[in-house]
BAPADREN-917018 format. One record per residue (C-alpha): x, z, y; residue number from 1. Coordinates in nm, 2 decimals. Layout:
// residues N
[[X; Z; Y]; NUM]
...
//
This chain:
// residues 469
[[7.98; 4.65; 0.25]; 1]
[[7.79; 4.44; 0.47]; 2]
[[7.50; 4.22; 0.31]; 3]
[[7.52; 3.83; 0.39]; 4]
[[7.35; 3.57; 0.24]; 5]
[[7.64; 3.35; 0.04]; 6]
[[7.45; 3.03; 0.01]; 7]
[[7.65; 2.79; -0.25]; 8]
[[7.51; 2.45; -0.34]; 9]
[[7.65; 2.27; -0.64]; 10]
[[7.50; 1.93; -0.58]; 11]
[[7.82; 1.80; -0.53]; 12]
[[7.85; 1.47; -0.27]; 13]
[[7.87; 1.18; -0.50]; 14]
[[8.17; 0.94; -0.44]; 15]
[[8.30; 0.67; -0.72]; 16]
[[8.67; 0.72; -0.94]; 17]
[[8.92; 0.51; -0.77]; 18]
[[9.25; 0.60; -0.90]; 19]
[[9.31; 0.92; -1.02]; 20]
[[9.56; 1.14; -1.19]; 21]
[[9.43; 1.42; -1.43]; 22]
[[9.77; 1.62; -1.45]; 23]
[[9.75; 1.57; -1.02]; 24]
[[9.40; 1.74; -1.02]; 25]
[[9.52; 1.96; -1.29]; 26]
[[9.81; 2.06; -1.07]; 27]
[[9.62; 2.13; -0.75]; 28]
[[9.32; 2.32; -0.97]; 29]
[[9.59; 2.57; -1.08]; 30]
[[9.80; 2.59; -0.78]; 31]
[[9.49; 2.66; -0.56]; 32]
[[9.32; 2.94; -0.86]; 33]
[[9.63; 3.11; -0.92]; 34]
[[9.70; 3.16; -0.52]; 35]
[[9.28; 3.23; -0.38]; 36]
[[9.12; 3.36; -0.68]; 37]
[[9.04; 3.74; -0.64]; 38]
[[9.00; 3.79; -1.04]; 39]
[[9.31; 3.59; -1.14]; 40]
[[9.55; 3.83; -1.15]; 41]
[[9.29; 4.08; -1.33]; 42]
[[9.23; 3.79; -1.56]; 43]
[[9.59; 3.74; -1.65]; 44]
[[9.73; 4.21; -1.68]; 45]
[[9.37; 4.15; -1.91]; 46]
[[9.50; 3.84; -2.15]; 47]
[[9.91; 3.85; -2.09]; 48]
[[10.16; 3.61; -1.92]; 49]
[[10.24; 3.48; -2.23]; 50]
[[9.88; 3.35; -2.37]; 51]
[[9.84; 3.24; -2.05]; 52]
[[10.11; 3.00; -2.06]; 53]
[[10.08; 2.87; -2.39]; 54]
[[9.70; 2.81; -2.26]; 55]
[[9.86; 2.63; -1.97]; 56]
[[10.09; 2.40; -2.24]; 57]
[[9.77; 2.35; -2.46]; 58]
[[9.59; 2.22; -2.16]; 59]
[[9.86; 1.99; -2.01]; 60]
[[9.87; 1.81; -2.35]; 61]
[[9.46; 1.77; -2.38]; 62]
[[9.49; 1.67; -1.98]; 63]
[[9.77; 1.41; -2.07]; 64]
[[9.51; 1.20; -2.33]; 65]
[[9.21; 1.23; -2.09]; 66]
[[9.01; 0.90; -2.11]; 67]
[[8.86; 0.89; -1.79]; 68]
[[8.78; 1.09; -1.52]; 69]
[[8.45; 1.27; -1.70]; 70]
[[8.68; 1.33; -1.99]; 71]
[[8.96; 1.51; -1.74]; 72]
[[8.68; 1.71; -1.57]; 73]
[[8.57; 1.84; -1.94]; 74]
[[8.93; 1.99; -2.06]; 75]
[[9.00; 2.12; -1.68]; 76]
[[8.64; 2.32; -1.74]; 77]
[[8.78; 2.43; -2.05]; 78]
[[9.09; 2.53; -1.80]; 79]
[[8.88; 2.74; -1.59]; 80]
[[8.68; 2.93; -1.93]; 81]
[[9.04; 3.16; -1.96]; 82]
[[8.95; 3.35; -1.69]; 83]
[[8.64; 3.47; -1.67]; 84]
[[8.25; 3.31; -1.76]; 85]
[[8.06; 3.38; -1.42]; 86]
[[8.13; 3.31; -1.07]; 87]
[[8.39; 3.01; -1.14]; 88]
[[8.30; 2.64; -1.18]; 89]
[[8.43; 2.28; -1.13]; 90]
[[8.18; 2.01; -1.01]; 91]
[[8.24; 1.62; -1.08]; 92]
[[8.18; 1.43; -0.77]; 93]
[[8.20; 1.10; -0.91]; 94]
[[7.85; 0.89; -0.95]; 95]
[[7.83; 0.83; -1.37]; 96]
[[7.66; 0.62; -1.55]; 97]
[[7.28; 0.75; -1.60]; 98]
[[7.06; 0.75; -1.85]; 99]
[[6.79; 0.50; -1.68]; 100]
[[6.71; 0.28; -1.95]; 101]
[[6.35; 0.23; -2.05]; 102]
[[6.21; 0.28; -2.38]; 103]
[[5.92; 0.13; -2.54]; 104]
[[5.70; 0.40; -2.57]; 105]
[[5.35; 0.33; -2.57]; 106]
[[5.13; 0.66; -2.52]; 107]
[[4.83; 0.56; -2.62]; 108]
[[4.95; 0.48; -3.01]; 109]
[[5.17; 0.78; -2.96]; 110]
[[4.84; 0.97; -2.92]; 111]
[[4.64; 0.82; -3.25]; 112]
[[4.91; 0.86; -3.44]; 113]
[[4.95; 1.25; -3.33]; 114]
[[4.53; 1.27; -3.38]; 115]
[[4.60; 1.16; -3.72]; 116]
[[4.82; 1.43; -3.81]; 117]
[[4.66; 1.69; -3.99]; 118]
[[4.93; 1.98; -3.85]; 119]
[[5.09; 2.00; -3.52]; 120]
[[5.45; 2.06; -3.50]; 121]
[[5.68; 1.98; -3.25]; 122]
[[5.57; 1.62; -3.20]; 123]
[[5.30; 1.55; -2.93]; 124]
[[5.29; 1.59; -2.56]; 125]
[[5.40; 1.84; -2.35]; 126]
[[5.41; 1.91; -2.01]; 127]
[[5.69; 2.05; -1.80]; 128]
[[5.78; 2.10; -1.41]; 129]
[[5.71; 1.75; -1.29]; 130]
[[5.69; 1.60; -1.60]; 131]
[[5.47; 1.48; -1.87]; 132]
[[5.67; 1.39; -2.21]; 133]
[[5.63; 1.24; -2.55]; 134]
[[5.82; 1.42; -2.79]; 135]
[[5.86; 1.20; -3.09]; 136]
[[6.11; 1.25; -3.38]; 137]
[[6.32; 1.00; -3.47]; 138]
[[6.56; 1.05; -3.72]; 139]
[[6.69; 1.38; -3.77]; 140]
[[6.61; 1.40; -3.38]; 141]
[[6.32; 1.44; -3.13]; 142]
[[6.32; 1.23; -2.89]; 143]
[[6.11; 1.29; -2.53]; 144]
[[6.02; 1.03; -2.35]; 145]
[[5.85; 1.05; -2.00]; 146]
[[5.50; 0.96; -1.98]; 147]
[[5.45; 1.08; -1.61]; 148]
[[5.65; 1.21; -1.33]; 149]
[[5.60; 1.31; -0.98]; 150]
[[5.97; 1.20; -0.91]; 151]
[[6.02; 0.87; -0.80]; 152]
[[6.38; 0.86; -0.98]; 153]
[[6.18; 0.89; -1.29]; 154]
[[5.97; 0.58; -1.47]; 155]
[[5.78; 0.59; -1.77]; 156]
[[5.93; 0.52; -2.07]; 157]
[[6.25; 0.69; -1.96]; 158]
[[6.45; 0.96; -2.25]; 159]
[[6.40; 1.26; -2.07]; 160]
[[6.55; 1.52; -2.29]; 161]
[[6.64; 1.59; -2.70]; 162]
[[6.61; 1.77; -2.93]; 163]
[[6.84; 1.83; -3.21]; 164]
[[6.81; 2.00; -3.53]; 165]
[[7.11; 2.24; -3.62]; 166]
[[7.21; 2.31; -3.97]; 167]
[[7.12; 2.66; -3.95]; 168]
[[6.75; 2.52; -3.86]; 169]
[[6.77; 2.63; -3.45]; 170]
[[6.73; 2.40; -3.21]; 171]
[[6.95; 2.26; -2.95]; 172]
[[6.89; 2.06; -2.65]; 173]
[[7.00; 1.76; -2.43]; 174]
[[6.83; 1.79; -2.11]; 175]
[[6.86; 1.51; -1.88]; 176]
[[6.82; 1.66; -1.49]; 177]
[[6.60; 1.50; -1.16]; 178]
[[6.93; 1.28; -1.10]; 179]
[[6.99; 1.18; -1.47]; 180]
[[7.29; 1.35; -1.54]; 181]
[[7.32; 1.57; -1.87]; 182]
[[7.28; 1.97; -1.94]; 183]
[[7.33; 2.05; -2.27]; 184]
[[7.11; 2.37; -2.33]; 185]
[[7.23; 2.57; -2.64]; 186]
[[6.91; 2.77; -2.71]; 187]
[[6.56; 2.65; -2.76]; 188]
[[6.30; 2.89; -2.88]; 189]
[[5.94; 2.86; -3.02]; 190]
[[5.76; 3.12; -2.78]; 191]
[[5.47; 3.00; -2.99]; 192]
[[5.31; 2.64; -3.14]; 193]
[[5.23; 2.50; -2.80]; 194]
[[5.51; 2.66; -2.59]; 195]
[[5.89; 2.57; -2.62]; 196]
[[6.11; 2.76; -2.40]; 197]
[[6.49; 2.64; -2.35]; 198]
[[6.74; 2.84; -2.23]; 199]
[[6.64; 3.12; -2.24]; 200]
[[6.30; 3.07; -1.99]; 201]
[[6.56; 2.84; -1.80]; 202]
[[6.25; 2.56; -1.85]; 203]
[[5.94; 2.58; -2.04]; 204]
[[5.73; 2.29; -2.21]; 205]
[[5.34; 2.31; -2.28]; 206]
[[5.17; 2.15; -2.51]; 207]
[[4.91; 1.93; -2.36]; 208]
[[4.57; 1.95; -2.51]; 209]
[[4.68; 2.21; -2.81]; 210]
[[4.43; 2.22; -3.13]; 211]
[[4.51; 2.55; -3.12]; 212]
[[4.45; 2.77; -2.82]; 213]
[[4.74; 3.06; -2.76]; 214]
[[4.69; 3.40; -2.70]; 215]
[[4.61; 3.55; -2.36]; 216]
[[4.93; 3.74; -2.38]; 217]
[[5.15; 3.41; -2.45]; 218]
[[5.00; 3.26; -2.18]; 219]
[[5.07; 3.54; -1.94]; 220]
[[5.41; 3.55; -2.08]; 221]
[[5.44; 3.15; -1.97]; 222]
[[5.29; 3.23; -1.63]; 223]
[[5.57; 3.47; -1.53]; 224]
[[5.85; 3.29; -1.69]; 225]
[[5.72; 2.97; -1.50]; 226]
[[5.68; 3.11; -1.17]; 227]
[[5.93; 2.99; -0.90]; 228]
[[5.77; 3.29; -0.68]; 229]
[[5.73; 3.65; -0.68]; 230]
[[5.42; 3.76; -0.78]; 231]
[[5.20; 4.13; -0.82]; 232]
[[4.97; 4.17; -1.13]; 233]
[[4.72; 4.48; -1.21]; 234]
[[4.75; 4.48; -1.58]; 235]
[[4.52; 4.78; -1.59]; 236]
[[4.41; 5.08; -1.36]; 237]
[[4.77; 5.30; -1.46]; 238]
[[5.01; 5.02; -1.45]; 239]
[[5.13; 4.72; -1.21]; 240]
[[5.36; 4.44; -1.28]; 241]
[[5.63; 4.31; -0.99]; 242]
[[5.79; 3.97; -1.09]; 243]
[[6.09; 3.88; -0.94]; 244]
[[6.20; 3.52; -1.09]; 245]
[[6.52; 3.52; -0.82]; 246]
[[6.69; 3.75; -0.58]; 247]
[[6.79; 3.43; -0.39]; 248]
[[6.81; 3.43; -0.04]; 249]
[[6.60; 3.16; 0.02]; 250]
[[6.34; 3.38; -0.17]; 251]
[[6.34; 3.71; 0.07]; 252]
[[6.06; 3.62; 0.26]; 253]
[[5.90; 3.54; -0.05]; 254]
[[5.99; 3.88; -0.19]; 255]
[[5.89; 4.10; 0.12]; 256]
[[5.57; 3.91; 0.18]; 257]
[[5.45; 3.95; -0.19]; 258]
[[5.56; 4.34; -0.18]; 259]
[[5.42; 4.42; 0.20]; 260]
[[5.07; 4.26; 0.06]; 261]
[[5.06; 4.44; -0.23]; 262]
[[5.24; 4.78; -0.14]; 263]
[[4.86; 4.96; -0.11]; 264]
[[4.80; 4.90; -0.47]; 265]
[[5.18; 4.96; -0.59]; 266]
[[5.19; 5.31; -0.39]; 267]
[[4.86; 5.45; -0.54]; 268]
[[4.95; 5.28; -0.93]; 269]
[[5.12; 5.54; -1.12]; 270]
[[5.32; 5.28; -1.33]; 271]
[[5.51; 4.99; -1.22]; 272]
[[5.72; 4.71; -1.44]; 273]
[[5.93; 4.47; -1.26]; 274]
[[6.01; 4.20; -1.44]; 275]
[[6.34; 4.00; -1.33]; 276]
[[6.42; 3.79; -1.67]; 277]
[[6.58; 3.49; -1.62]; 278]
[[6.70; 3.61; -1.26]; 279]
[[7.03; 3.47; -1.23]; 280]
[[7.12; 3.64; -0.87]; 281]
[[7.11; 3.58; -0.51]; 282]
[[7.16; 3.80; -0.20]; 283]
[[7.13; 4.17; -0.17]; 284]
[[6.95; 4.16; 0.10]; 285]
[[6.67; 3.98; -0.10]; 286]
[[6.56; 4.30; -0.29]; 287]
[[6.62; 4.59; 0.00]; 288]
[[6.27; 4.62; 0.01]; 289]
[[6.20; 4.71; -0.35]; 290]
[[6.45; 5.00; -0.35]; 291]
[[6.21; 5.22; -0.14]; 292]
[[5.94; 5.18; -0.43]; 293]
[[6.17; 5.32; -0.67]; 294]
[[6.38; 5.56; -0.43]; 295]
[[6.44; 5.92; -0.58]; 296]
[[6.77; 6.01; -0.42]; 297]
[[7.07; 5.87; -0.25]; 298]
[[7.22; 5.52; -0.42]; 299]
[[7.57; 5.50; -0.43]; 300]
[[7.75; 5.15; -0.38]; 301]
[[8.08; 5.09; -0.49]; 302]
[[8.22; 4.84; -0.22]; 303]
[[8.48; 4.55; -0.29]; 304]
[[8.83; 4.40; -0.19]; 305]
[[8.88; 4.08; -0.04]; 306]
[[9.16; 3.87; -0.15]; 307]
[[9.34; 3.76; 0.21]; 308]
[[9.43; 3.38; 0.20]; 309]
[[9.41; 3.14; 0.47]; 310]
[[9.19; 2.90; 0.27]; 311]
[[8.94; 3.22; 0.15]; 312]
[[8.97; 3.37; 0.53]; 313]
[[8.86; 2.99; 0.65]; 314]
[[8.52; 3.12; 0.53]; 315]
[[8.48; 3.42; 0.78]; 316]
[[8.51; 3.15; 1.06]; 317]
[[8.22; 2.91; 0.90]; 318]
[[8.02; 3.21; 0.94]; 319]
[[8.09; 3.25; 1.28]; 320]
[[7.99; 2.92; 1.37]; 321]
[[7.68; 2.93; 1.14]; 322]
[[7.37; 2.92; 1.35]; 323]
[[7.19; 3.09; 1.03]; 324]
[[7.34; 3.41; 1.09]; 325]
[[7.27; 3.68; 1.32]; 326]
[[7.46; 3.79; 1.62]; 327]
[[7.58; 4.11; 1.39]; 328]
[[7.65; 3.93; 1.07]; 329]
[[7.83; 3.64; 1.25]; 330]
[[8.03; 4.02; 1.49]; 331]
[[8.14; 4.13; 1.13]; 332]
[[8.28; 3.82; 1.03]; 333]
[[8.48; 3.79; 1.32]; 334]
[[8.59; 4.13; 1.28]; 335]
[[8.66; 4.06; 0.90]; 336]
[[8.86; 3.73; 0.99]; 337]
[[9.10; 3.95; 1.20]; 338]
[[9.13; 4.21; 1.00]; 339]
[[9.23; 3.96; 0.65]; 340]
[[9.46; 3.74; 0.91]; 341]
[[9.65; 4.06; 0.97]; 342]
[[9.74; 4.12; 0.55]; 343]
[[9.79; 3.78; 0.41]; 344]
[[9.84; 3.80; 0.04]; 345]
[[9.66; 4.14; 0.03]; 346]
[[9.34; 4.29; -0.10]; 347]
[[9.17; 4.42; 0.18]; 348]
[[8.91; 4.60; 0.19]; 349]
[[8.64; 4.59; 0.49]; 350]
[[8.43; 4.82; 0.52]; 351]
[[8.53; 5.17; 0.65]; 352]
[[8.47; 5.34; 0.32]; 353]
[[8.53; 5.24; -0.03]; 354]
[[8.17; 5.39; -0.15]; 355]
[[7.86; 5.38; 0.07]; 356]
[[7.57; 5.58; 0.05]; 357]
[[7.20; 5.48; 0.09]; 358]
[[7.00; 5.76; 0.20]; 359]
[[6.57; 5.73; 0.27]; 360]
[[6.34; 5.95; 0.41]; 361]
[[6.10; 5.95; 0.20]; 362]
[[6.04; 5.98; -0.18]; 363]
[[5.70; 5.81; -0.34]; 364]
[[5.53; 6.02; -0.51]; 365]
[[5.36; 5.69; -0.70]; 366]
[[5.47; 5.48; -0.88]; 367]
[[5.63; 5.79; -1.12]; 368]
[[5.76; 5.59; -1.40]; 369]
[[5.91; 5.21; -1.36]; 370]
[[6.03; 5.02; -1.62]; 371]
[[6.26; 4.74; -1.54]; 372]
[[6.27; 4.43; -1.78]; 373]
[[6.63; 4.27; -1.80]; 374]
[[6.76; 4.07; -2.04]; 375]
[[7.08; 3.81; -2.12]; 376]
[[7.08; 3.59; -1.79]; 377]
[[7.05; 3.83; -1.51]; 378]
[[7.36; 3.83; -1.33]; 379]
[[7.55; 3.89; -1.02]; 380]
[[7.31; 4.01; -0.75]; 381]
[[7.04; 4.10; -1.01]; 382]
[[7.32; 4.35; -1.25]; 383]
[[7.39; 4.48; -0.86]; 384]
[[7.02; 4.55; -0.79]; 385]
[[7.00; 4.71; -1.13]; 386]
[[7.34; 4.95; -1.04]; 387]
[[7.11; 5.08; -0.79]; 388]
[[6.78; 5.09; -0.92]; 389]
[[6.87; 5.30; -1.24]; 390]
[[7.00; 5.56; -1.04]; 391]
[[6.65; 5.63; -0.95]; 392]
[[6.47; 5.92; -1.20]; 393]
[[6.16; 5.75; -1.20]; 394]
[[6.35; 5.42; -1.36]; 395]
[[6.41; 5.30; -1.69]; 396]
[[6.56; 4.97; -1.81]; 397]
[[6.40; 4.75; -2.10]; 398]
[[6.53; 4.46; -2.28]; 399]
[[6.85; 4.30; -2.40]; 400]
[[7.18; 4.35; -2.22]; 401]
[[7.25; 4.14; -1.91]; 402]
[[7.51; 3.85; -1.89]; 403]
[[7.79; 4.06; -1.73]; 404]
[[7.92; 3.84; -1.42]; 405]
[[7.94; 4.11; -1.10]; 406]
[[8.30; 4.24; -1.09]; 407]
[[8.43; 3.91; -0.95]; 408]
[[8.20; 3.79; -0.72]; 409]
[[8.15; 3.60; -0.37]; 410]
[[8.23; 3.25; -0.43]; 411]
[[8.36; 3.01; -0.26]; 412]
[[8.42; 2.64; -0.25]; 413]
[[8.69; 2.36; -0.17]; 414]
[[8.76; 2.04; -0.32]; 415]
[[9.02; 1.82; -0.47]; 416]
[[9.26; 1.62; -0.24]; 417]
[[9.11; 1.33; -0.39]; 418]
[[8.73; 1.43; -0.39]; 419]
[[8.68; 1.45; -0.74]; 420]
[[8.64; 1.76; -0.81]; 421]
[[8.54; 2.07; -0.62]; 422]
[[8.65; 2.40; -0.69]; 423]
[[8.40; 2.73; -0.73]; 424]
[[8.58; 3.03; -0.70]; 425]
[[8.60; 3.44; -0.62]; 426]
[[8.69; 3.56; -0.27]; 427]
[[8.66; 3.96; -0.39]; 428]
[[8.72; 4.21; -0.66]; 429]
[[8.50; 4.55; -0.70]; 430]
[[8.64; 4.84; -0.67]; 431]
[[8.47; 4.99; -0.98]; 432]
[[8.74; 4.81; -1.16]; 433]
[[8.97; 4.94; -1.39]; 434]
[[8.67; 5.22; -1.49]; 435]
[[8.33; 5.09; -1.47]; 436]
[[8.34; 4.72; -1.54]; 437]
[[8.01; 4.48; -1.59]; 438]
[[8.17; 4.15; -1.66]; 439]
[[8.21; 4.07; -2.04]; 440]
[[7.99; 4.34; -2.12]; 441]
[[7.69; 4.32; -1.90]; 442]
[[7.41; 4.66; -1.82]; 443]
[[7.29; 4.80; -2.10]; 444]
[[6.91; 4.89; -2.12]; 445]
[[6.78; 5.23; -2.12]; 446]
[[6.57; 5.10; -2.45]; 447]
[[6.70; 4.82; -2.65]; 448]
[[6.40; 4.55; -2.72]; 449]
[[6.49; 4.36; -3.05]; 450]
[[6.44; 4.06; -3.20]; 451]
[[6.13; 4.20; -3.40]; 452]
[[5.94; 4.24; -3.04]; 453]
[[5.85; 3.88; -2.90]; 454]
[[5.99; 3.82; -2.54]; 455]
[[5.63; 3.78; -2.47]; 456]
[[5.53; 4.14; -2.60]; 457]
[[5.81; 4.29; -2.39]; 458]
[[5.56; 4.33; -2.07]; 459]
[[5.26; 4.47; -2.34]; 460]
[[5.52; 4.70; -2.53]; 461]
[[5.66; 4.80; -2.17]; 462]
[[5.30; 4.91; -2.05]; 463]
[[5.23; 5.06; -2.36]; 464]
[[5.52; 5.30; -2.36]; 465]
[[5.46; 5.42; -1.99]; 466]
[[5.14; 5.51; -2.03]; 467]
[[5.18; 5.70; -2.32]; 468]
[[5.52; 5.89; -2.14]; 469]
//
């Protein structure tokens, strides 16, 4: 299959609700998944004709009693969760009200009162990306309120995110973003006391001036999961540690720069752990050059099947006119766009074969073992890398099992006829499916890491178990 870079942005252009219908938008959302979506039909042999339509009536009567447009984009989300949990979305283009009201929060009595406290707990002041906050409970909640930011969209005084206390005693989050509107994040989790890590290493918080000082291997632990970068560690004379924080395209050159650097000392170490938690995806091209590294023998690919539609082919002929891509990618997509325009309504497959076969001339003798950390939100490109990668005898796979979201995959984008919405959807469907499918499921590691092993011991336990192999 030939590797592009699929660059999708989901900062939607912002527009205000004039009038709008939710059972119109609802209408054109189904008409246009049902007829360009590559995994609908899978979806629906999967769950039945007939849950889907009594999903279809359930919606329609939640649609009907929307309040307002936010309230419509909700239950059509809820729409779009049948199908599938990765590679589908629906972005709100219309400008809502933010969250830009300042608080009086006044650090420096924020600061006694914290110095008076004889025990630290999750009140005090923590630093994040860009961000310096107050967290300050509040009721049954904690409250963080921006004390200094490098964006100018930001003031002090400002709620910047919450925290709320769950009846089960977890944590969950309200986590307002650069442009003020909401994520709700479902998981926060004490890495230690003067680290907070929510959604799963999605963002981490520091404590600023801690009583307490953390361990060395908590701090390395926030040093990986906090770098936007790839990066090469020594962590002693037998092992090495690759991090890979995102396979995006964007991040390539980051990615061969940090590995051509560092190859001398990755070649003659005879263990290596690459660390990819938290790495949602990207490009394929973006990690071509660590497979040589870890190459034993040949890597078989299992190709995929393009759903032909005039609105998916339309994409083929953005490429072509994309002065981004090279003279061969931009030859294969007008190859592609001819060879879809000629089996409307078909799954078409474009490559010559239906399994490929990467073959290298050479085989490393170091490193011998690699151990590959994964856990719950890699996805997409990074469950592809790790198809190919544990293929290789020298590689084992450590962790918790990946997020599943690879069997329906290039996405694609168009909006509503009234620019409310815009519609993220699947333009292909692998061809491992019916009898090897990721999605729902997700890779497997090699060795399971419980809940009894801090995520911040996994690189420690990882070392420790090659060396002693």
């Amino acid at each position: 299959m030939k590797k592009l870079a699929f660059l999708l942005s989901f900062f939607p252009l912002i527009s205000t609700a004039s009038d709008y219908s939710c059972e119109q938008e609802f209408n054109w959302l189904k008409k246009t998944f049902e007829n360009n979506d590559a995994g609908f039909q899978y979806a629906l042999s999967q769950k039945g004709e007939k849950n889907y339509l009594e999903h279809n009536k359930a919606s329609l009567k939640a649609i009907k009693n929307a309040d307002d447009i936010s309230d419509c984009h909700q239950k059509l989300q809820q729409w779009l969760l049948f199908f599938r949990e990765g590679h589908i979305g629906l972005s709100l283009n219309v400008k809502k009200e933010s969250n830009a009201s300042v608080h009086n929060f006044n650090k420096t009595e924020f600061q006694k009162y914290l110095n008076n406290k004889t025990k630290e707990d999750i009140e005090g002041i923590w630093r994040l990306p860009s961000y310096t906050v107050g967290l300050k409970k509040e009721g049954s909640n904690y409250n963080g309120y921006v004390i200094d930011s490098t964006n100018s969209k930001w003031q002090p005084g400002q709620l910047k995110l919450i925290l709320n206390e769950e009846n089960d005693g977890t944590y969950k989050a309200t986590y307002y973003m650069a442009d003020h509107s909401i994520r709700h994040v479902d998981s926060v989790d004490f890495i230690d006391q003067n680290h907070l890590s929510l959604g799963n290493n999605w963002l981490t918080l520091s404590r600023q001036n801690p009583k307490e000082e953390s361990k060395a291997e908590v701090l390395q632990y926030v040093q990986l999961m906090e770098s936007k970068t790839p990066l090469v560690k020594r962590l002693s004379k037998e092992t090495a540690l690759l991090r890979i924080p995102s396979f995006s395209y964007t991040d390539k050159k980051h990615i061969d720069t940090v590995i051509r650097d560092n190859l001398e000392t990755i070649l003659n170490t005879e263990n290596l752990i690459i660390d990819i938690r938290g790495n949602g995806g990207g490009s394929d091209i973006s990690y071509e050059e660590i497979l040589p590294i870890i190459y034993t023998n040949p890597i078989r690919n299992v190709g995929v099947e393009f759903l032909s539609t005039p609105l998916n082919n339309s994409r083929m002929l953005k490429f072509i006119d994309d002065e981004n891509f090279s003279d061969d990618d931009k030859k294969w997509a007008k190859e592609g766009y001819k060879t879809l325009q000629q089996r409307p309504g078909q799954f078409v497959n474009l490559d010559a074969q239906s399994v490929s076969v990467k073959k290298l001339e050479n085989v490393n003798p170091l490193p011998k073992k690699v151990g590959i950390l994964i856990d719950e939100s890699n996805g997409s490109t990074a469950e592809q890398f790790l198809l190919a990668a544990k293929q290789s005898y020298k590689v084992k796979l450590l962790g918790a099992p990946t997020r599943g979201v690879l069997d329906i995959s290039n996405m694609h984008q168009v909006d509503s006829p009234s620019k409310n919405l815009t519609l993220h959807y699947s333009l292909s469907k692998s061809l491992r499916i019916p009898e090897m499918t990721i999605d729902g499921k997700g890779i497997q590691p090699d060795f399971y890491l419980d809940s009894s092993i801090p995520a911040y011991q996994w690189v420690s336990y990882t070392r420790g178990m090659l060396e002693e192999m």
